[in-house]
PDB file of N, CA, C and O in Angstrom:
ATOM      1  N   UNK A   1      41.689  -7.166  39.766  1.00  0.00           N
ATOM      2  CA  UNK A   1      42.787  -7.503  38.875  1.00  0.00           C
ATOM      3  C   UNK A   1      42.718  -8.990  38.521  1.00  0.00           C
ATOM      4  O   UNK A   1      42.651  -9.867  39.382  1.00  0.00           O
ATOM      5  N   UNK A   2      42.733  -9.167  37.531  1.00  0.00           N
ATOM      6  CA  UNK A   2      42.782 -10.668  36.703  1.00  0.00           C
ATOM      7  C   UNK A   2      44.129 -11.267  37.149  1.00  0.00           C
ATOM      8  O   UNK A   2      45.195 -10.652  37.167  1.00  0.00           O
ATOM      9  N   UNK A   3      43.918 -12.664  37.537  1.00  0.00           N
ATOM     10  CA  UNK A   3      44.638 -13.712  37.797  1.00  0.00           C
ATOM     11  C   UNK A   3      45.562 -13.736  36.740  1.00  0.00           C
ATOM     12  O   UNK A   3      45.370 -12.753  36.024  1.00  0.00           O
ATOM     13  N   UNK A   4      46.626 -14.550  36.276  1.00  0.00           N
ATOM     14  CA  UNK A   4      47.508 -14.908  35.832  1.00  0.00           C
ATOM     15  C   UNK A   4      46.723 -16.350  34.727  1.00  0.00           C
ATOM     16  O   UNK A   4      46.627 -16.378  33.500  1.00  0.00           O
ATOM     17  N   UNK A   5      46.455 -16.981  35.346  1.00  0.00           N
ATOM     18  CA  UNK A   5      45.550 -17.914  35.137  1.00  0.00           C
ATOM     19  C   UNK A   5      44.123 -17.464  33.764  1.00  0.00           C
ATOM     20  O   UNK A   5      43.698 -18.017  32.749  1.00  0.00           O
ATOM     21  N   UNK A   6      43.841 -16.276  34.460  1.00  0.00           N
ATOM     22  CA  UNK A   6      42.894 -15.957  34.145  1.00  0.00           C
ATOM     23  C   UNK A   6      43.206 -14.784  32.604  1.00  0.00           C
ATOM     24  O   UNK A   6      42.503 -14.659  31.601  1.00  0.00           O
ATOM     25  N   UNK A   7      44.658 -14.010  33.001  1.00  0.00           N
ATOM     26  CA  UNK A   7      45.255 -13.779  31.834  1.00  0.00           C
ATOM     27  C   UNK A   7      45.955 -14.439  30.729  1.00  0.00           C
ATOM     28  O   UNK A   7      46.616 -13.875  29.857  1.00  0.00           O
ATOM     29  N   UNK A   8      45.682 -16.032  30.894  1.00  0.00           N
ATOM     30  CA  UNK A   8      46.646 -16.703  30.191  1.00  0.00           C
ATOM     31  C   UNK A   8      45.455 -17.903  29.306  1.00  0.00           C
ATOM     32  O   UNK A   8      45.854 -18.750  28.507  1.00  0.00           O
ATOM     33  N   UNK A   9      44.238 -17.737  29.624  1.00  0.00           N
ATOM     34  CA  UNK A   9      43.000 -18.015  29.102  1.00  0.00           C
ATOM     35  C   UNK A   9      42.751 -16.946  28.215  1.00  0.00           C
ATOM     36  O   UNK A   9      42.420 -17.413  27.125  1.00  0.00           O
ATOM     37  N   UNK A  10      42.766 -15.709  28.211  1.00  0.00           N
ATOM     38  CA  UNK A  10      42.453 -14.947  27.430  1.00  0.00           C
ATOM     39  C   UNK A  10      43.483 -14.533  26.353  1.00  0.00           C
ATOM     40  O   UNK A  10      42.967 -13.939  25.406  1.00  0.00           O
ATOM     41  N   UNK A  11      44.764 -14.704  26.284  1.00  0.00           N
ATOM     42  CA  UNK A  11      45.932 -14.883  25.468  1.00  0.00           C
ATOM     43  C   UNK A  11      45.585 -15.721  24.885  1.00  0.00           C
ATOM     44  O   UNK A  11      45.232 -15.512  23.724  1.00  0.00           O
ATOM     45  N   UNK A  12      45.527 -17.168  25.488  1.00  0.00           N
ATOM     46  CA  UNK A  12      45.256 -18.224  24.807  1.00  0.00           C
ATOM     47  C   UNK A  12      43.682 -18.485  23.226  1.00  0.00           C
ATOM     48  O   UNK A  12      43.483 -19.118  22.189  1.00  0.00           O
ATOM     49  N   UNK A  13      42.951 -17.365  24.224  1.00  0.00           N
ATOM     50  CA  UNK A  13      41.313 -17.365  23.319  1.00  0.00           C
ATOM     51  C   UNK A  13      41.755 -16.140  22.167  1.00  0.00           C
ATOM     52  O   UNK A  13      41.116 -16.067  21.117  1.00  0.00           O
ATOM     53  N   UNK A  14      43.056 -15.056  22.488  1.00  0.00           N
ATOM     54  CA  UNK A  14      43.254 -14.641  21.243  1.00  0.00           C
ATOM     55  C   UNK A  14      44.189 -14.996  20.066  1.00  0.00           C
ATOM     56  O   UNK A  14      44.370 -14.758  18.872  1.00  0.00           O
ATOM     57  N   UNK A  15      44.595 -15.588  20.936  1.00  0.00           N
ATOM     58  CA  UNK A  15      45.699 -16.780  19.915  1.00  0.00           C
ATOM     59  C   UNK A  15      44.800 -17.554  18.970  1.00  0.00           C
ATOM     60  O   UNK A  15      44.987 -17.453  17.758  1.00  0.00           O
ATOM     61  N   UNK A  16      43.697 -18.427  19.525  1.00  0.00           N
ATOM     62  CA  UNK A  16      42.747 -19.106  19.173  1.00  0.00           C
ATOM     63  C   UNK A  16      42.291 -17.968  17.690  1.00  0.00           C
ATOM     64  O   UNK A  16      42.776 -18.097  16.566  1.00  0.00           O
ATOM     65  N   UNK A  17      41.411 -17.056  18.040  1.00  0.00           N
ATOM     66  CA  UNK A  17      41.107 -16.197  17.325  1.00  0.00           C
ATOM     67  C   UNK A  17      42.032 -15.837  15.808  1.00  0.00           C
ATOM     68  O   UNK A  17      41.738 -16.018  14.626  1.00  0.00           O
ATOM     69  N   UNK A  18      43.215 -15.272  16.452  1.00  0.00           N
ATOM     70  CA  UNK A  18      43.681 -15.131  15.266  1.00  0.00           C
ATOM     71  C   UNK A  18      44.176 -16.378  14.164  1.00  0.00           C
ATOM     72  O   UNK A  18      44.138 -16.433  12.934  1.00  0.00           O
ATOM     73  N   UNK A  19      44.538 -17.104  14.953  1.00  0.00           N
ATOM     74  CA  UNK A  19      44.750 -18.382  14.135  1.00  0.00           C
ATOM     75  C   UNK A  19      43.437 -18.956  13.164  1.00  0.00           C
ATOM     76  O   UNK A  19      43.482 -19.266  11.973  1.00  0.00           O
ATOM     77  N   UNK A  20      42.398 -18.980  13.987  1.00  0.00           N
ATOM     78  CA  UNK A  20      41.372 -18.590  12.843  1.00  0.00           C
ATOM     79  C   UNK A  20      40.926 -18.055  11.678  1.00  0.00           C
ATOM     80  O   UNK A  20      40.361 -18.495  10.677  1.00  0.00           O
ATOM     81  N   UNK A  21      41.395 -16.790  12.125  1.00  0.00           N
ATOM     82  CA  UNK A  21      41.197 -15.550  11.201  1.00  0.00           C
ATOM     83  C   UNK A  21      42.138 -16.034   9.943  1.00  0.00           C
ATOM     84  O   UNK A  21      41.724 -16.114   8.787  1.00  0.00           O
ATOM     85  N   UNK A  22      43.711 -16.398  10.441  1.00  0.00           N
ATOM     86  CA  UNK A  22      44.613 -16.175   9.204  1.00  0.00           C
ATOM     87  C   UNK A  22      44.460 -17.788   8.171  1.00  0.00           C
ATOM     88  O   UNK A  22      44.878 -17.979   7.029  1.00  0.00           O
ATOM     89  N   UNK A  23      43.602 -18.890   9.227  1.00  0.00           N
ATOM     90  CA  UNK A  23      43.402 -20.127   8.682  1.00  0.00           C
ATOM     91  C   UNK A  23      41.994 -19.736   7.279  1.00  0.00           C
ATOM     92  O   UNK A  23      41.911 -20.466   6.291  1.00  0.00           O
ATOM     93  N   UNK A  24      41.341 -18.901   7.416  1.00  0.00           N
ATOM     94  CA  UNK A  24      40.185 -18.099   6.320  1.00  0.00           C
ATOM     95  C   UNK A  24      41.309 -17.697   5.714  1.00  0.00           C
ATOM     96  O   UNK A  24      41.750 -18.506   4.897  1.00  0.00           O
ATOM     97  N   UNK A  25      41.782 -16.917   5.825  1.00  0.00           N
ATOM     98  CA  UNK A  25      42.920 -15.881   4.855  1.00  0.00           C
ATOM     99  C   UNK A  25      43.751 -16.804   3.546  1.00  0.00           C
ATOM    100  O   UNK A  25      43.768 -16.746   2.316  1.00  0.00           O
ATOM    101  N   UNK A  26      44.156 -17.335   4.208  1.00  0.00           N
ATOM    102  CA  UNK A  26      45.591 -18.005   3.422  1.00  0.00           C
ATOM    103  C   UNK A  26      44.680 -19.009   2.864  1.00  0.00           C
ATOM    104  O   UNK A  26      45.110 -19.239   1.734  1.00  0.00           O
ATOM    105  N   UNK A  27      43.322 -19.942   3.150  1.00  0.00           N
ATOM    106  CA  UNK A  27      42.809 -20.627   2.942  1.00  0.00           C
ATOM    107  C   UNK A  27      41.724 -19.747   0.864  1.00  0.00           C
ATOM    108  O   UNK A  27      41.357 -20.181  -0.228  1.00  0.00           O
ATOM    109  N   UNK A  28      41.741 -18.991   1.303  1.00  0.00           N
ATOM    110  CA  UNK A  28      41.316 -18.025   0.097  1.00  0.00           C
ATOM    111  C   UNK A  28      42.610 -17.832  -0.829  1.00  0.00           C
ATOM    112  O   UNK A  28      42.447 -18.298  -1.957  1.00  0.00           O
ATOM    113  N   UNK A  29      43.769 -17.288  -0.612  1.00  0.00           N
ATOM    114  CA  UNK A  29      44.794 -16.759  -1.043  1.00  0.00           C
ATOM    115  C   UNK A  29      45.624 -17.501  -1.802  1.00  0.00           C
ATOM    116  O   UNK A  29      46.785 -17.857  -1.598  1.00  0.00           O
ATOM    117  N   UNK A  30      44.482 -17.792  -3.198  1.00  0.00           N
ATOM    118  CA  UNK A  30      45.061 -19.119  -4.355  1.00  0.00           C
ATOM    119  C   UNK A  30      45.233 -18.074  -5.344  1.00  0.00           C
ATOM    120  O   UNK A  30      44.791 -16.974  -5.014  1.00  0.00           O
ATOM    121  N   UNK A  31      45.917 -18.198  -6.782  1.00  0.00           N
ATOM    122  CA  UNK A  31      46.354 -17.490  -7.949  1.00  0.00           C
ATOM    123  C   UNK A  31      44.636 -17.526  -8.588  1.00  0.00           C
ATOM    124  O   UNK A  31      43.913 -16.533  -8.662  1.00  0.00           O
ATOM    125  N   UNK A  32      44.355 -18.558  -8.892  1.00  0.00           N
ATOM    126  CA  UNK A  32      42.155 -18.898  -9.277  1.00  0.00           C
ATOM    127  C   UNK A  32      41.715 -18.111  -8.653  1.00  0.00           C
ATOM    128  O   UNK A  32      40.752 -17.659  -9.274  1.00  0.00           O
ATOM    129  N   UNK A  33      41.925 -17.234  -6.987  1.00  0.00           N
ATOM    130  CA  UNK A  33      40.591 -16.711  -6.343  1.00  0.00           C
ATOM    131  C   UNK A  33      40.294 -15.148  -6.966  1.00  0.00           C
ATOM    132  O   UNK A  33      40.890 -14.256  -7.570  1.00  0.00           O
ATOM    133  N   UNK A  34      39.187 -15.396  -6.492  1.00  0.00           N
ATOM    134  CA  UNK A  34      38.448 -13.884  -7.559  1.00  0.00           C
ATOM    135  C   UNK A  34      37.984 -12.679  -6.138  1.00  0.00           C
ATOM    136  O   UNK A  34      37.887 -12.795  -4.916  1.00  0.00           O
ATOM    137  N   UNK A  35      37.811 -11.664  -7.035  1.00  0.00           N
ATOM    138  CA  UNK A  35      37.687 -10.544  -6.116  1.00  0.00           C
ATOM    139  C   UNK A  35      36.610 -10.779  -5.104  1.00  0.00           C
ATOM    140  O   UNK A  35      36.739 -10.337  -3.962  1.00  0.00           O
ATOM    141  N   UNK A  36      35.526 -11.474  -5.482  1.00  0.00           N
ATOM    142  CA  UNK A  36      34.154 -11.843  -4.327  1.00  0.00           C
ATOM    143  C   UNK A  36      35.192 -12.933  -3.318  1.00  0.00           C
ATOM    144  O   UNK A  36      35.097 -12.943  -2.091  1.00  0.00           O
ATOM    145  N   UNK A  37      35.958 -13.627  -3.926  1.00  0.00           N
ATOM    146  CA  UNK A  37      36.557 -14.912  -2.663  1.00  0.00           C
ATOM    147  C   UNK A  37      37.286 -14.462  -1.992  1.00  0.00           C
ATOM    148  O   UNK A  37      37.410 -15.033  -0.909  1.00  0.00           O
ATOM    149  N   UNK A  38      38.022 -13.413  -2.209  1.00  0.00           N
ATOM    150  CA  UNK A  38      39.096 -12.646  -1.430  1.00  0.00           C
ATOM    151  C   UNK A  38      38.316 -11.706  -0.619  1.00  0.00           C
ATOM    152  O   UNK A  38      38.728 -11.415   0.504  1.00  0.00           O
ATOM    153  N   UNK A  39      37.215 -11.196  -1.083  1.00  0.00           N
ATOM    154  CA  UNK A  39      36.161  -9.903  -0.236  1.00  0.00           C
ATOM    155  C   UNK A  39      35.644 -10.575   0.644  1.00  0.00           C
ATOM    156  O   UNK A  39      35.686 -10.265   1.834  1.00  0.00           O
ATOM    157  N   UNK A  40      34.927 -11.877   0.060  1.00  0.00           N
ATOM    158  CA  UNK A  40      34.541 -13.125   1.417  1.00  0.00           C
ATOM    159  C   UNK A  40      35.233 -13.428   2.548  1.00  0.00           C
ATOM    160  O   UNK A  40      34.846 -13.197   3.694  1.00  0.00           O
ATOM    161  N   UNK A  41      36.520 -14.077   2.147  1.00  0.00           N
ATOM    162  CA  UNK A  41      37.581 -14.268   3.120  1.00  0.00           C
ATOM    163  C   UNK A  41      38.041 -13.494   4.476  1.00  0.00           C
ATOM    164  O   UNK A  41      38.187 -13.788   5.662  1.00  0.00           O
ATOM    165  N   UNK A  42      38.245 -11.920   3.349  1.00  0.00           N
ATOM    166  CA  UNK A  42      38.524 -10.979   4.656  1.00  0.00           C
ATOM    167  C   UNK A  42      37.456 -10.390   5.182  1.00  0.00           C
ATOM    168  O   UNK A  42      37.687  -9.642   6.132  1.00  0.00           O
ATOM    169  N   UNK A  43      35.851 -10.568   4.684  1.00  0.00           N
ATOM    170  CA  UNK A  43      34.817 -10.492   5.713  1.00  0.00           C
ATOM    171  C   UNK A  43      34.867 -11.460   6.998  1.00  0.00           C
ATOM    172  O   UNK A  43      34.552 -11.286   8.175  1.00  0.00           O
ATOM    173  N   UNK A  44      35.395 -12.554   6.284  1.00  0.00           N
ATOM    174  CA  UNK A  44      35.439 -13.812   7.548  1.00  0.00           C
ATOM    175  C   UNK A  44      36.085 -13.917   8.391  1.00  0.00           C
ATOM    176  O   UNK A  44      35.702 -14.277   9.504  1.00  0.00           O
ATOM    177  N   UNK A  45      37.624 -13.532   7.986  1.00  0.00           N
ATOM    178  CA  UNK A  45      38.290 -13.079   9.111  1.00  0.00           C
ATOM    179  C   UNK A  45      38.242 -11.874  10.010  1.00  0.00           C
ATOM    180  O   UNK A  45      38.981 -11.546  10.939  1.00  0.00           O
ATOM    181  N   UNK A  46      37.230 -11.329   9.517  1.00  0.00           N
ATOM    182  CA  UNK A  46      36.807  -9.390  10.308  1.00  0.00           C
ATOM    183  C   UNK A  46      35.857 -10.423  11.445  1.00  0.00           C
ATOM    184  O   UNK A  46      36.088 -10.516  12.650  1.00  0.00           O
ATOM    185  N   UNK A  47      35.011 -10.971  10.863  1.00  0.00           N
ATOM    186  CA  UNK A  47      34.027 -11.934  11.756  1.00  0.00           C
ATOM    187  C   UNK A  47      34.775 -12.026  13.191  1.00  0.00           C
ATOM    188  O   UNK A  47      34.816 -11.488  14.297  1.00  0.00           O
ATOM    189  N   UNK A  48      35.460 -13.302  12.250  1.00  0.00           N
ATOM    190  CA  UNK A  48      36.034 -14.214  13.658  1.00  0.00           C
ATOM    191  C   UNK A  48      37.035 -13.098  14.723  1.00  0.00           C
ATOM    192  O   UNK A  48      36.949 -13.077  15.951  1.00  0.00           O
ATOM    193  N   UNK A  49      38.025 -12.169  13.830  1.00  0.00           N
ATOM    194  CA  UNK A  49      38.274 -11.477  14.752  1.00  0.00           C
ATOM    195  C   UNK A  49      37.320 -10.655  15.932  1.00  0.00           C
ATOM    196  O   UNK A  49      37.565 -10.700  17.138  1.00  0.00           O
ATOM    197  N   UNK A  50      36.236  -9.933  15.341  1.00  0.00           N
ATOM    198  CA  UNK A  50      35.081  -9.332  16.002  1.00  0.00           C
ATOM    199  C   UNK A  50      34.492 -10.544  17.205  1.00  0.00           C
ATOM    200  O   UNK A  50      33.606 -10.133  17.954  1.00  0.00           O
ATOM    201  N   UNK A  51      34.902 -11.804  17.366  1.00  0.00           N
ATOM    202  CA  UNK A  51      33.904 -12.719  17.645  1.00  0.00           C
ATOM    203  C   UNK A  51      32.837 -12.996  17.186  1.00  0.00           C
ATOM    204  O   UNK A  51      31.939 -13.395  17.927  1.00  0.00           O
ATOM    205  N   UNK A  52      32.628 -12.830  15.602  1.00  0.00           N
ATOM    206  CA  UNK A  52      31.116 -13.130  15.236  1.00  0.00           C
ATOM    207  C   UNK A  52      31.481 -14.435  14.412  1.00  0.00           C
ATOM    208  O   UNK A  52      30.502 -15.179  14.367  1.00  0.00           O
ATOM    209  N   UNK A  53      32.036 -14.692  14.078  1.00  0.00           N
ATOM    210  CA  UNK A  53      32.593 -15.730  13.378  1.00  0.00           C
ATOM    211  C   UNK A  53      32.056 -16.866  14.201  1.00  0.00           C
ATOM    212  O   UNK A  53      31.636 -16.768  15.354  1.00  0.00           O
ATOM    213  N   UNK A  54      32.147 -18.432  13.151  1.00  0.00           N
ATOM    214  CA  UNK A  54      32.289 -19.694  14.165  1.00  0.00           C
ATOM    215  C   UNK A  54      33.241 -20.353  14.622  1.00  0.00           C
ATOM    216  O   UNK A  54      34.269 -20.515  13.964  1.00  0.00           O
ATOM    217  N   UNK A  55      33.056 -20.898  15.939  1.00  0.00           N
ATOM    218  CA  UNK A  55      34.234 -21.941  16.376  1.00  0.00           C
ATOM    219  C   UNK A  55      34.300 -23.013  15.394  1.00  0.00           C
ATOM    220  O   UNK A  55      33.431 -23.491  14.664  1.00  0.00           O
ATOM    221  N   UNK A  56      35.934 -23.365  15.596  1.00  0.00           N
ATOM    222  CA  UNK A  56      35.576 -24.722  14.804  1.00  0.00           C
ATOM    223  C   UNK A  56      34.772 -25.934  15.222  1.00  0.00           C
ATOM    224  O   UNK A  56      34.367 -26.720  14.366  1.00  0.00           O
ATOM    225  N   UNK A  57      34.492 -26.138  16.696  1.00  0.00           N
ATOM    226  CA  UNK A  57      33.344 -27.352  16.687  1.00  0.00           C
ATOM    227  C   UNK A  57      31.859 -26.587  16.385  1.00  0.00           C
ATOM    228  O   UNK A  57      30.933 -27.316  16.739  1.00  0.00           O
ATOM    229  N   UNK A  58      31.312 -25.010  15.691  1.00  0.00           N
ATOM    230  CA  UNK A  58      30.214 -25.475  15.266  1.00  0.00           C
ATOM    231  C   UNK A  58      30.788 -25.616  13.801  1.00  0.00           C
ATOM    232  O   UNK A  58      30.133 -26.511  13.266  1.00  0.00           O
ATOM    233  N   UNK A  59      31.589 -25.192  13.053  1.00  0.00           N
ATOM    234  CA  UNK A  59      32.005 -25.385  11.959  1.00  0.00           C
ATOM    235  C   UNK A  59      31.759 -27.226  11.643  1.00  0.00           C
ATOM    236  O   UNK A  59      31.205 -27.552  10.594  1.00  0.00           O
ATOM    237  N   UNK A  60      32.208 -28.273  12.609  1.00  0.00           N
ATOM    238  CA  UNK A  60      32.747 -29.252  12.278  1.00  0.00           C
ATOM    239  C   UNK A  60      31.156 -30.180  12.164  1.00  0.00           C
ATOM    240  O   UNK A  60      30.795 -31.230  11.633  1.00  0.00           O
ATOM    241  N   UNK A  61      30.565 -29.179  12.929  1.00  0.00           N
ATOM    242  CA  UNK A  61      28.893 -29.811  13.231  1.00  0.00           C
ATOM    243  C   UNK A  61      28.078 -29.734  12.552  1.00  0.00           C
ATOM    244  O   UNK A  61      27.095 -30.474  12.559  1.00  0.00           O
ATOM    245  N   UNK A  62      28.378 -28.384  11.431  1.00  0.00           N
ATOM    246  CA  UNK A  62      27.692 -28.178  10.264  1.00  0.00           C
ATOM    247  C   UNK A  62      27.856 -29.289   9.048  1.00  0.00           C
ATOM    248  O   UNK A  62      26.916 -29.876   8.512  1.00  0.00           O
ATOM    249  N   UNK A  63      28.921 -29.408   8.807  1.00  0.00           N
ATOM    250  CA  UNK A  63      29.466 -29.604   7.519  1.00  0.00           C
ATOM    251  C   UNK A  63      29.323 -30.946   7.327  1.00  0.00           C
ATOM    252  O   UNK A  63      29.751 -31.222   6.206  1.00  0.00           O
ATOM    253  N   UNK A  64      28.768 -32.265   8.118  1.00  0.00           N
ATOM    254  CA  UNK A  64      28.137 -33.689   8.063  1.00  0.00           C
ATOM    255  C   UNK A  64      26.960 -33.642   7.671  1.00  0.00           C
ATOM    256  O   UNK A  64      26.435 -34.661   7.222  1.00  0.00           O
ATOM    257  N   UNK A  65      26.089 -32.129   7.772  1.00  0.00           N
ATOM    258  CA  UNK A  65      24.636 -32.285   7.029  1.00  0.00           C
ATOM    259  C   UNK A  65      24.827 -30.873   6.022  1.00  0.00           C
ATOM    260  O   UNK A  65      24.075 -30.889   5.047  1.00  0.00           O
ATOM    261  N   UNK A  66      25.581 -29.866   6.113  1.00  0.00           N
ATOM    262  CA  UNK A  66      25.525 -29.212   4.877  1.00  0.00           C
ATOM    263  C   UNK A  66      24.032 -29.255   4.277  1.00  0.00           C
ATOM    264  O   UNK A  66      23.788 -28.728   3.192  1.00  0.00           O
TER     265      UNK A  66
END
């Protein structure tokens, strides 16, 4: 049986997660976006929910050399 501790790391990593997910979402969800940016978006958030997605420090590691 999982610790308390140990359940409150994993709350915490799905909290993480979804906050992710809905930071793609709403981040797409302009009056301009088109059917590919909105199909993108909620691929991205299927990602990050699935865990295939990136964290934001590799996100933050990419985007200085792009």
């Amino acid at each position: 049986m999982a610790s308390n501790t140990e359940l409150q790391e994993q709350i915490d990593d799905q909290e993480e997660m979804i906050s992710q997910a809905l930071e793609v979402l709403e981040e797409s969800y302009t009056p301009e976006a088109t059917r590919a940016d909105l199909v993108s978006a909620v691929s991205g958030a299927i990602d990050v929910l699935s865990g295939e997605g990136e964290s934001e420090e590799e996100e933050e590691e990419e985007e200085p050399g792009e």
